[in-house]
MINU-485639 format. One record per residue (C-alpha): residue number from 1; residue in three letters; chain; z, x, y. Coordinates in Angstrom, 1 decimal. Layout:
<rec><bavex>NUM</bavex><fido>ALA</fido><nukol>A</nukol><c3>Z</c3><c1>X</c1><c2>Y</c2></rec>
...
END
This chain:
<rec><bavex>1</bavex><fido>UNK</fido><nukol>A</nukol><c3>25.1</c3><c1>13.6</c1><c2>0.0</c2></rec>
<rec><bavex>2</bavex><fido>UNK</fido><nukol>A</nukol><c3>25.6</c3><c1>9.9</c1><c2>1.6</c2></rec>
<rec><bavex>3</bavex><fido>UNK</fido><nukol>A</nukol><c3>23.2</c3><c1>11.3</c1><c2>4.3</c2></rec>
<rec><bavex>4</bavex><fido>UNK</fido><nukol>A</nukol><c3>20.5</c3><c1>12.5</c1><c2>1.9</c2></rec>
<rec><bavex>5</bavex><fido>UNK</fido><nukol>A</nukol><c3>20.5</c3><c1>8.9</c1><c2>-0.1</c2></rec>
<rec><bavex>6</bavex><fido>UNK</fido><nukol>A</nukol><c3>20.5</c3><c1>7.1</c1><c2>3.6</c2></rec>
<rec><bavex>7</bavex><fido>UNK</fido><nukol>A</nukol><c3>17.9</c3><c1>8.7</c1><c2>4.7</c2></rec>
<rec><bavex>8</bavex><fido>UNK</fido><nukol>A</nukol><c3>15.8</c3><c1>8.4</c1><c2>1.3</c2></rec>
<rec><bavex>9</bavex><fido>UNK</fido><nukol>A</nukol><c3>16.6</c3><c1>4.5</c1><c2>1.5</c2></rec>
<rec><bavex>10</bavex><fido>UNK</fido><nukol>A</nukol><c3>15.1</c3><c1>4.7</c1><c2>5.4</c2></rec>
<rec><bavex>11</bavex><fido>UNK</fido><nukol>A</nukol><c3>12.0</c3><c1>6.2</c1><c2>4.4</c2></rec>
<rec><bavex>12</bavex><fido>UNK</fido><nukol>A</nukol><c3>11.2</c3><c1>4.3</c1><c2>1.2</c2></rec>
<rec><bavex>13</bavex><fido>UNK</fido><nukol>A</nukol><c3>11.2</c3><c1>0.8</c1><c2>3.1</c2></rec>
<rec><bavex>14</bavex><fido>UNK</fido><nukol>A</nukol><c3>9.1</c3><c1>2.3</c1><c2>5.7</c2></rec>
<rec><bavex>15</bavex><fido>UNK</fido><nukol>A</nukol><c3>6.8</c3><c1>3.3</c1><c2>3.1</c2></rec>
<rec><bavex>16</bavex><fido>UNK</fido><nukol>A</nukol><c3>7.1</c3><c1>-0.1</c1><c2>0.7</c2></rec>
<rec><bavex>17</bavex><fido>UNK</fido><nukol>A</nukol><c3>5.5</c3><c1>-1.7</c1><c2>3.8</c2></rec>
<rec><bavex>18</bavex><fido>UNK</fido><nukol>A</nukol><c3>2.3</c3><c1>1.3</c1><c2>4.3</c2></rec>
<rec><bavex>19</bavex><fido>UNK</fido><nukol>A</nukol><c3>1.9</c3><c1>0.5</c1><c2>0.2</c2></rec>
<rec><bavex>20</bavex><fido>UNK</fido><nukol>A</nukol><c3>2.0</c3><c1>-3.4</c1><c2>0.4</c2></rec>
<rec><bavex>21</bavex><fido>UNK</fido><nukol>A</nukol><c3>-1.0</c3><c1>-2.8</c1><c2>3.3</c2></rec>
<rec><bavex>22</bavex><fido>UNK</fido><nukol>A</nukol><c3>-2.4</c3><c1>-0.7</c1><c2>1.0</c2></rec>
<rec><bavex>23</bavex><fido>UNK</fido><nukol>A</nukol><c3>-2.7</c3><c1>-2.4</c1><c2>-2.1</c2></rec>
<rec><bavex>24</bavex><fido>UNK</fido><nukol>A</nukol><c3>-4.0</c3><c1>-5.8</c1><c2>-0.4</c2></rec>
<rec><bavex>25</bavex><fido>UNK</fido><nukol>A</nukol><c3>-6.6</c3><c1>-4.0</c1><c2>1.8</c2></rec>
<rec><bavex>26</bavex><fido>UNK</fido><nukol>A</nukol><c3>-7.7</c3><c1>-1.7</c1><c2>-1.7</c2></rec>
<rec><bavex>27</bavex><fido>UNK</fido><nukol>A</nukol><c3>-7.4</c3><c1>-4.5</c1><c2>-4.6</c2></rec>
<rec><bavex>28</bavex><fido>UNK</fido><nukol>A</nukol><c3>-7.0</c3><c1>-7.7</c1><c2>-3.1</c2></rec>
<rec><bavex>29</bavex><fido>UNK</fido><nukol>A</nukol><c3>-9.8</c3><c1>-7.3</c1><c2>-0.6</c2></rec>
<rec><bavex>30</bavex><fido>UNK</fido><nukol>A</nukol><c3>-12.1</c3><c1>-5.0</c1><c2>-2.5</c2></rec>
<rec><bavex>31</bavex><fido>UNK</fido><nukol>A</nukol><c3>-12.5</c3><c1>-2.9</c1><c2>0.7</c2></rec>
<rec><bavex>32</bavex><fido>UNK</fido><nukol>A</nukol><c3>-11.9</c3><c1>0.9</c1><c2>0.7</c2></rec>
<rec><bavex>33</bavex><fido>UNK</fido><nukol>A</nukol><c3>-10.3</c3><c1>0.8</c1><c2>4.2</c2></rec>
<rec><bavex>34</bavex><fido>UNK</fido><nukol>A</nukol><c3>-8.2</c3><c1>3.9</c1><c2>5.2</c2></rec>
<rec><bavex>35</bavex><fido>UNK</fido><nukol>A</nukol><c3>-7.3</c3><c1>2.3</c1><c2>8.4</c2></rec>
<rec><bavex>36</bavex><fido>UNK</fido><nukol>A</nukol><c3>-4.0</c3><c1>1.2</c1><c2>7.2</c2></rec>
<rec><bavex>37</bavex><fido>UNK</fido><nukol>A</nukol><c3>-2.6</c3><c1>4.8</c1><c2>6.6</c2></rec>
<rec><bavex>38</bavex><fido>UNK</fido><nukol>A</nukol><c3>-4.6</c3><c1>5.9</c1><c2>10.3</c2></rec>
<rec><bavex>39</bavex><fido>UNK</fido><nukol>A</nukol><c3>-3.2</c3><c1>3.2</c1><c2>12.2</c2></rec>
<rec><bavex>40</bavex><fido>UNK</fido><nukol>A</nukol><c3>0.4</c3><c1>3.9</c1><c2>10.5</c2></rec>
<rec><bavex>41</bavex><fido>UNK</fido><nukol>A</nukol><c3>0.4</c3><c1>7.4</c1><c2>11.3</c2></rec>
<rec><bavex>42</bavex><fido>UNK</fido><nukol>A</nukol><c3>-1.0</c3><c1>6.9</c1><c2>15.2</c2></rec>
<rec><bavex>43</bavex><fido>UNK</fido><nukol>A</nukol><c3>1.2</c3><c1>4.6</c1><c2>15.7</c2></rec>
<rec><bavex>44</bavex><fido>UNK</fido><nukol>A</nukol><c3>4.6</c3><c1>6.9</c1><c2>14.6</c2></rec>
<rec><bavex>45</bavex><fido>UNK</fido><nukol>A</nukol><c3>2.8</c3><c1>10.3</c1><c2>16.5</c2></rec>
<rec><bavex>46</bavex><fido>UNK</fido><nukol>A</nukol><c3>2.6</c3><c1>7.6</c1><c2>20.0</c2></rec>
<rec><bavex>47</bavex><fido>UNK</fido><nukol>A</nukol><c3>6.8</c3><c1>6.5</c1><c2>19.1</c2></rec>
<rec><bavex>48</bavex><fido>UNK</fido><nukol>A</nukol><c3>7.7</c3><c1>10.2</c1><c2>18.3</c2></rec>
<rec><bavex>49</bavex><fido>UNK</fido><nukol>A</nukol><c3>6.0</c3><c1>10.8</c1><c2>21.9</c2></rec>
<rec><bavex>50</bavex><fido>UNK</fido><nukol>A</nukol><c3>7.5</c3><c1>8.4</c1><c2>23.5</c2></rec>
<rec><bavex>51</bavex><fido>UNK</fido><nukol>A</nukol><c3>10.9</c3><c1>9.3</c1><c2>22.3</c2></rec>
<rec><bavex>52</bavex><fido>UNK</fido><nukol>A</nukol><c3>10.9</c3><c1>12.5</c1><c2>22.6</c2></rec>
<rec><bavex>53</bavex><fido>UNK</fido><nukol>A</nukol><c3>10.4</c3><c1>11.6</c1><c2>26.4</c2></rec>
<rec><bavex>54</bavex><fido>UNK</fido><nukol>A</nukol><c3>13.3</c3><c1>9.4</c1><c2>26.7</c2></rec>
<rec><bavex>55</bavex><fido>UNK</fido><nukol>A</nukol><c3>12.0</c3><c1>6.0</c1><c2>26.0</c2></rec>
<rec><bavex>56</bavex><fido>UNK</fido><nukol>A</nukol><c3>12.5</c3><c1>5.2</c1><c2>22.0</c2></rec>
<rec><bavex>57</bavex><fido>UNK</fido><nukol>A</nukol><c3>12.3</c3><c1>1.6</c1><c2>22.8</c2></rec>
<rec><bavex>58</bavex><fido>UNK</fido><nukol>A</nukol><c3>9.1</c3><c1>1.8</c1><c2>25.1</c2></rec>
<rec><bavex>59</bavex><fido>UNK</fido><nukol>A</nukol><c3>7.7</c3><c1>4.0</c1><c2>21.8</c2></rec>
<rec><bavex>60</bavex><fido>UNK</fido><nukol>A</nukol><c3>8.2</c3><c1>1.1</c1><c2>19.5</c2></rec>
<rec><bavex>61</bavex><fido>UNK</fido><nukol>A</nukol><c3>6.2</c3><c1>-1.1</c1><c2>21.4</c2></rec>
<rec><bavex>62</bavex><fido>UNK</fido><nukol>A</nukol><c3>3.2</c3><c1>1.3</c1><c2>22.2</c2></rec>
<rec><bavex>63</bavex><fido>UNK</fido><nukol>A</nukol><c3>3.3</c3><c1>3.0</c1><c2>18.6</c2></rec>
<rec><bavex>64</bavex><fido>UNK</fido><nukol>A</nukol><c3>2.9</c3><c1>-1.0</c1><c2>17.4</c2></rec>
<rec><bavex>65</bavex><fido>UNK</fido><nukol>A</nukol><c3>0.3</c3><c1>-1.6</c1><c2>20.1</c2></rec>
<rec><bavex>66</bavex><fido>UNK</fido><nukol>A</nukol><c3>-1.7</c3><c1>1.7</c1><c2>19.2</c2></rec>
<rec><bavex>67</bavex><fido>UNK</fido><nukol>A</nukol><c3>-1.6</c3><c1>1.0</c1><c2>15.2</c2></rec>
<rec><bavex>68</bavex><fido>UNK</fido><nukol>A</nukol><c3>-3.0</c3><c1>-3.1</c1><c2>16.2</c2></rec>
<rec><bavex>69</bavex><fido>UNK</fido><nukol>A</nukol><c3>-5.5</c3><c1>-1.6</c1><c2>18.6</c2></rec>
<rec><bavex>70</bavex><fido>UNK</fido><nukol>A</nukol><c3>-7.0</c3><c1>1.0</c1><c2>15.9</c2></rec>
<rec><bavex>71</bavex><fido>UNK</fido><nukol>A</nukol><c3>-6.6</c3><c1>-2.5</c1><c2>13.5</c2></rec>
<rec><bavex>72</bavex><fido>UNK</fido><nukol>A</nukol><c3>-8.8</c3><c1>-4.3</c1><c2>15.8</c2></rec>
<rec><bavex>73</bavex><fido>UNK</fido><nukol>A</nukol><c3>-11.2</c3><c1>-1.5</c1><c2>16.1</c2></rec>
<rec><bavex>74</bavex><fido>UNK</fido><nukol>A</nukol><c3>-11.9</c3><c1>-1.0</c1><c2>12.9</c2></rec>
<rec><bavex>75</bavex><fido>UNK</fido><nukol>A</nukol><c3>-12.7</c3><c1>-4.5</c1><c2>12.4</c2></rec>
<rec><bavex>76</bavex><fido>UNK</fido><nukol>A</nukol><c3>-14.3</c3><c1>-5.1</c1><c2>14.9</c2></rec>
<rec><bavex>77</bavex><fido>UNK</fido><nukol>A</nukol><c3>-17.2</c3><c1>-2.3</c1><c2>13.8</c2></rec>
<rec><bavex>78</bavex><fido>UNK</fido><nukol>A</nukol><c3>-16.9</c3><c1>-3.9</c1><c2>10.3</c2></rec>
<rec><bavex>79</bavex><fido>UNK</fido><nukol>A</nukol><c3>-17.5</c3><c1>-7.5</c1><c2>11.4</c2></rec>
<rec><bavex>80</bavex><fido>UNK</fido><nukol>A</nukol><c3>-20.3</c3><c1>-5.5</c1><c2>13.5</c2></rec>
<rec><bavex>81</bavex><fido>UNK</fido><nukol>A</nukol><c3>-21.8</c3><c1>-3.9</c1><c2>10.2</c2></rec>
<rec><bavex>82</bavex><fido>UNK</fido><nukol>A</nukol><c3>-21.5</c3><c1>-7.2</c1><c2>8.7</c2></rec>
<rec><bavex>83</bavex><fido>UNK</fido><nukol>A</nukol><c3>-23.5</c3><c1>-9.2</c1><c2>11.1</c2></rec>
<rec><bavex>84</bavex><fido>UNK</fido><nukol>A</nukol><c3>-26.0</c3><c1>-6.5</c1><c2>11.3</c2></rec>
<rec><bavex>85</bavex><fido>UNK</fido><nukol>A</nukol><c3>-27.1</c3><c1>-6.4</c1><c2>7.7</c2></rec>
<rec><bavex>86</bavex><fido>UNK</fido><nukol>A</nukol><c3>-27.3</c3><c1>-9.8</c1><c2>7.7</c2></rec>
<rec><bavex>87</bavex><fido>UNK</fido><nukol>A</nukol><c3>-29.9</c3><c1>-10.3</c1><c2>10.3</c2></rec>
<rec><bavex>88</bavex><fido>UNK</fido><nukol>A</nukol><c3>-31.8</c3><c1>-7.8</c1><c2>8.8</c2></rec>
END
């Protein structure tokens, strides 16, 4: 039973921190960007890898790397939309 309410504990502050992201990007931003729950999920399928192979520590790093990278994409193509409507 101690093992069911530690490992509810685990997920839930993973999770308060995907929600947070959430909520700024959806009401503080006014933007419906869904690259918050991508970028969460690439980045845990790269660590899960990773581990799996025998590197959890290596996974961390390249599952953070992976989830900033699909960051950067995606705002890079909306700065890009941006600046394209407005020298229209």
């Amino acid at each position: 039973m101690l093992g069911i309410l530690q490992t509810t504990l685990e997920l839930g502050a993973l999770y308060a921190f995907v929600s947070i992201a959430l909520f700024i990007s959806y009401r503080l931003l006014d933007i419906a960007d869904l690259t918050t729950d991508g970028s969460f999920v690439l980045g845990m399928a790269i660590s899960v890898s990773c581990a799996f192979a025998g590197h959890p520590i290596l996974g961390i790093l390249l599952g953070m790397l992976a989830g900033g990278a699909a960051g950067y994409v995606t705002a890079f193509l909306l700065l890009f939309d941006v600046f394209f409507r407005f020298c229209k």
